[in-house]
N, C-alpha and C positions, 0 to 999 in steps of 0.2 A: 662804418656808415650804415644808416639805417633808412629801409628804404617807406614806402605805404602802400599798402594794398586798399587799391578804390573800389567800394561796390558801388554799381551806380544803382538808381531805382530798379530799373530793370529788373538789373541783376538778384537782387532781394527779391523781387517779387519769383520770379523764377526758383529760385532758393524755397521759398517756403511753398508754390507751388509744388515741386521736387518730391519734398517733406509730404505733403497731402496726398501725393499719389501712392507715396511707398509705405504711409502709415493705414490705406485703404490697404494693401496687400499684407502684412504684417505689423500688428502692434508693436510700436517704438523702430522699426525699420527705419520711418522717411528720418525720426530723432536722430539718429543713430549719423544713418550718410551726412547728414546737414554738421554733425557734431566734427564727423571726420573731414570731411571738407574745410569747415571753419580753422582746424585744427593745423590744418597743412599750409592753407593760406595767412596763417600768422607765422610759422616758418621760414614763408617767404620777404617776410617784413627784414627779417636779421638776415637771410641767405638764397637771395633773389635767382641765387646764379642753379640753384637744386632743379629748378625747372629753366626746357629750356624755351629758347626767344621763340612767339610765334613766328612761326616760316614767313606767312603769308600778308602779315600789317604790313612790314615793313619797320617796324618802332623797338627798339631793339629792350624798354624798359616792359614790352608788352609778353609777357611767358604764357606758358603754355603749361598747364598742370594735371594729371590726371590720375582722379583720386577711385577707387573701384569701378574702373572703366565709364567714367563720367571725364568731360575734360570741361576745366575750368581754365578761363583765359581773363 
């Protein structure tokens, strides 16, 4: 079973906000986190269950990811 990982607008926009702050501090940094994020979140497409269900929704399809101490939900 294959599942989808939704980015909503938000969420993009905060993603490449991310990216702009990290790339002010070192060249290809914010690239870098954005790249590994993306990478772990397609992960979860085939194996949902790697990360686990946020505590606090309530929505048991809603995880809980955290990629060098960033948490992506």
């Amino acid at each position: 079973m294959s599942w989808t990982v939704l980015w909503t607008d938000n969420a993009r926009r905060s993603l490449l906000d991310f990216r702009d702050q990290y790339e002010d501090r070192r060249t290809d940094a914010g690239t870098e986190l954005v790249r590994r994020i993306l990478e772990s979140t397609r992960g979860l497409s085939r194996f949902p269950r790697l990360a686990p269900v946020h505590p606090r929704l309530g929505d048991d399809s809603i995880r809980k990811l955290v990629v060098k101490r960033h948490i992506v939900i």
